[in-house]
C-alpha positions, 0 to 999 in steps of 0.5 A: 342300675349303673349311675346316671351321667349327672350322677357321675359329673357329680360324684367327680365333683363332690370327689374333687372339686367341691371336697378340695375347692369349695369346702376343704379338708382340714384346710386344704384346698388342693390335690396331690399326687403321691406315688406309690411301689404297691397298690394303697387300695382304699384304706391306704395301705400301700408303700409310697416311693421314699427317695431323698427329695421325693414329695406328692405334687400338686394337681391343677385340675380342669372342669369335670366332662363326660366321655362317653359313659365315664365323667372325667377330670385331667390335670392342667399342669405339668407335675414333676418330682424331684429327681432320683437321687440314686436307684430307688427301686420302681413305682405302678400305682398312683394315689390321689390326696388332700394333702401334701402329707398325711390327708384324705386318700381320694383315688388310687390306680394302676399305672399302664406300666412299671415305672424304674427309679433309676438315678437321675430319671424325674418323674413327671406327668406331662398336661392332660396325662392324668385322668380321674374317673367315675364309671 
């Protein structure tokens, strides 16, 4: 039986807003979003990005709403990385942490595209790109 619309507003909630705002992790209260070459699958055992200046980014993250049969959640701010150095190979996949470094990995996904590394590209996300989502 697929879950119920209160039931996914919820687990989003529990997800990211109760776990990281109302009762943080190790104390943390934020989201940060990692990039990664290869998929961190749910026991965070992908390869994440390694160029000189690259660091996860804080997520500022809206109310939680339905969209049609999905409970959502998008980021409120532009989040930008440092720009690359030097070519540093490319990145698909996404992480979602509680942490800066090390923490809770929360979500992970595929990214729509590759993404180059090339020097002087700065990767960013622009405000509403990122969708979190319980189905």
């Amino acid at each position: 039986m697929p879950k119920g619309n209160d039931v996914k507003l919820q687990t989003l909630e529990d997800n990211l807003k109760v776990v990281t705002v109302l009762t943080p992790p190790a104390g943390s209260a934020a989201v940060y979003l990692a990039l990664y070459v290869t998929s961190p699958g749910g026991g965070n055992t992908g390869t994440e990005v390694n160029y000189s200046g690259y660091a996860r980014q804080e997520i500022t993250l809206g109310d939680p709403a339905m969209n049609g049969a999905n409970a959502e959640i998008k980021n409120e701010n532009l989040i930008e990385f440092a720009t690359v150095p030097s070519a540093s190979g490319t990145f698909a996949h996404i992480g979602i942490f509680t942490a800066a470094s090390g923490g809770t990995l929360l979500y992970y996904g595929a990214l729509g595209s590759t993404y180059t590394l090339a020097q002087g590209v700065k990767p960013s996300v622009p405000i509403g790109s990122l969708t979190i989502y319980e189905s």
